[in-house]
C-alpha positions in Angstrom: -16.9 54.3 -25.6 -19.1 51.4 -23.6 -18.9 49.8 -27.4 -14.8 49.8 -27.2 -14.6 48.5 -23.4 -17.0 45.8 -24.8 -14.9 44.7 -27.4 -11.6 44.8 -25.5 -13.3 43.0 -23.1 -14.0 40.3 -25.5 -10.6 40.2 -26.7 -9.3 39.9 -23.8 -12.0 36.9 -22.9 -10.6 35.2 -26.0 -7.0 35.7 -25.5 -7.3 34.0 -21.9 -9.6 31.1 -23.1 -6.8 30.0 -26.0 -4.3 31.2 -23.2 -5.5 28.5 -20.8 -6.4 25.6 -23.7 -3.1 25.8 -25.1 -1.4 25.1 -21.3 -1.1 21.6 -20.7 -1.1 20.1 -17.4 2.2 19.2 -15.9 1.5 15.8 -15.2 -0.9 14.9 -18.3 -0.3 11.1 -17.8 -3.4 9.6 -18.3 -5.0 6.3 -16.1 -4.1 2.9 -17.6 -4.9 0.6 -14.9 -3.4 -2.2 -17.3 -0.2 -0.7 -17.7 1.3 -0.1 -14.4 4.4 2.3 -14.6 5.9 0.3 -12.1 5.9 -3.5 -10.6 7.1 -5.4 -7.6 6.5 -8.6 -6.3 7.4 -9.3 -2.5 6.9 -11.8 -0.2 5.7 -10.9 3.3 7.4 -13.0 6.2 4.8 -12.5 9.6 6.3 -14.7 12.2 3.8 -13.8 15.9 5.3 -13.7 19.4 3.9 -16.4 21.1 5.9 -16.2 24.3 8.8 -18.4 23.1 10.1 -17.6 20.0 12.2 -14.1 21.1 14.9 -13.6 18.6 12.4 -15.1 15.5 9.2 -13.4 15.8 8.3 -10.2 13.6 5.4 -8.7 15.1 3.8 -9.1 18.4 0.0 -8.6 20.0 -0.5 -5.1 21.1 -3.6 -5.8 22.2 -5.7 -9.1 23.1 -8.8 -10.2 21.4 -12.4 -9.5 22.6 -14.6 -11.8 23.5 -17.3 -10.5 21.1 -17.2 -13.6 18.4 -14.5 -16.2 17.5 -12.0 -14.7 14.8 -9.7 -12.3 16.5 -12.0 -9.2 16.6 -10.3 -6.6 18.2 -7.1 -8.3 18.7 -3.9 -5.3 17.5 -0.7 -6.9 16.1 2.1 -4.8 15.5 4.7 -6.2 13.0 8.7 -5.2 11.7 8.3 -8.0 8.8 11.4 -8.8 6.2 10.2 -8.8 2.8 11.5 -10.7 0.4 11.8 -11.3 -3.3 11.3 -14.9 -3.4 9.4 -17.7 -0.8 12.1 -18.3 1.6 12.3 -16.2 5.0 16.1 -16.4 5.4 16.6 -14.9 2.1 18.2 -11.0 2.1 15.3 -8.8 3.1 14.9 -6.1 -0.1 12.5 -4.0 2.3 11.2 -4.4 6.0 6.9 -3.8 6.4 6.7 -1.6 9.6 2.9 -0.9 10.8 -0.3 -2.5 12.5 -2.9 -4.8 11.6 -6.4 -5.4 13.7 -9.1 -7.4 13.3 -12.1 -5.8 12.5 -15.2 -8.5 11.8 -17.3 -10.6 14.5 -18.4 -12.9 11.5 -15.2 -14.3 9.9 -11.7 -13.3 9.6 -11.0 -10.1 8.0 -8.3 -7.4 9.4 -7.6 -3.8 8.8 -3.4 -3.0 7.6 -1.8 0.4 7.9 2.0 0.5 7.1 5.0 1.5 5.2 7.5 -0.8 3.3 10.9 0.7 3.7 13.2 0.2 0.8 17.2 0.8 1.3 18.9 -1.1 -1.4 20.9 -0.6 -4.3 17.7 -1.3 -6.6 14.8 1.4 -4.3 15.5 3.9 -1.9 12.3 5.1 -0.3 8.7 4.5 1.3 5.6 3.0 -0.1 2.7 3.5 2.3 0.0 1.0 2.3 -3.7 1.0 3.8 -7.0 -1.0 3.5 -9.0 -4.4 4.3 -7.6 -7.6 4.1 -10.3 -9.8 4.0 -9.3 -13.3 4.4 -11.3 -15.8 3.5 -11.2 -14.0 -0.2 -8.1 -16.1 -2.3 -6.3 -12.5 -3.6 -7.2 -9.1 -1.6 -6.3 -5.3 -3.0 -4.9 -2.8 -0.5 -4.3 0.7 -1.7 -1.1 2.0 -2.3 -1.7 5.9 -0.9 1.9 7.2 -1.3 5.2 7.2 -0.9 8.7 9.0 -0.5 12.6 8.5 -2.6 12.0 6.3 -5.6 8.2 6.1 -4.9 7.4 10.1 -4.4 4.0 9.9 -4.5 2.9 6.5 -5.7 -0.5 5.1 -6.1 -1.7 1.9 -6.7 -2.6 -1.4 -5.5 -1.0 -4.2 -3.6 -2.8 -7.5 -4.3 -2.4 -9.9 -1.3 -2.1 -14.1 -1.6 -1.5 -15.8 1.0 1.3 -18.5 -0.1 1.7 -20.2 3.3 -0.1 -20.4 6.7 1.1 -22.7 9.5 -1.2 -22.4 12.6 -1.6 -18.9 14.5 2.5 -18.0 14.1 3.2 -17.6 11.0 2.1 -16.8 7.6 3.7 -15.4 4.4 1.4 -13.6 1.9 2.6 -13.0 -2.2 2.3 -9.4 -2.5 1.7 -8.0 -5.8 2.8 -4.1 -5.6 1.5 -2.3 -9.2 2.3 1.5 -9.4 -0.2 3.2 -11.6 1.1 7.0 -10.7 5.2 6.9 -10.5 6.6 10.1 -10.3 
């Protein structure tokens, strides 16, 4: 009797192990980080309050710098920034960048971003959500793409950051290279 349980045991064992090999995964996609699935390039308009410039500026401080070092540290900016498709700020916005960035280094400039590009055109519908460091004194920076809603449901992948144009403490506009390596 033991010798029959054993055996039906062991069928059963074999049964689940093919069982289980022969499942594939639903999303079996593999990791090709030189074939994204998906790519966007944006330009980033980020025009600063500076106490004059009402009904142009794009983001505004939400909280003043330290006094711990000279680059910013500690200083909050908020922004509502058009993005664009090609360098000029007056072209038609394909998505607005809503979020925060602060500055985060006593020793040179370097800032942390958290925020979400909203896309509602005829070409996207839907979120991107983007996090990480942007640290500036490097000529291209990569910020993580950690997710996303509509056309992006649950994107990853990198944004790489350039800045194209700076002109003094007010404005800047920054290339950004969106690549989707998950697209769902």
């Amino acid at each position: 009797m033991a010798r029959l349980v054993e055996k039906i045991l062991c069928i059963l064992f074999s049964l689940l192990v093919i069982a289980s090999c022969s499942v594939s995964p639903v999303h079996s996609r593999k990791f090709k980080p030189s074939e994204p699935c998906k790519r966007i390039v944006l330009y980033y308009h980020d025009i600063l309050f500076n106490g004059t410039n009402v009904a142009n500026a794009t983001s505004a401080k939400a909280a003043n710098k330290t006094n711990l070092g000279d680059f910013k540290f500690g200083m909050l900016v908020v922004f509502d920034d058009p993005m664009t498709k090609d360098h000029h700020l007056l072209s038609p916005p394909v998505a607005r960048a809503q979020g925060f960035y602060f500055y985060d280094m006593k020793t040179t400039y370097n800032a942390w971003f958290a925020y979400t590009l909203l896309f509602n055109s005829t070409e996207h519908k839907g979120t991107l959500n983007i996090m990480g460091a942007d640290m500036m004194d490097q000529e291209t920076r990569d910020l993580s793409v950690v997710g996303g809603t509509g056309d992006f449901f649950m994107a990853r992948g990198i944004a790489t950051f350039q800045t194209d144009t700076f002109q003094g403490a007010d404005y800047f506009r920054v290339q950004m290279d969106i690549k989707l390596y998950e697209c769902y």
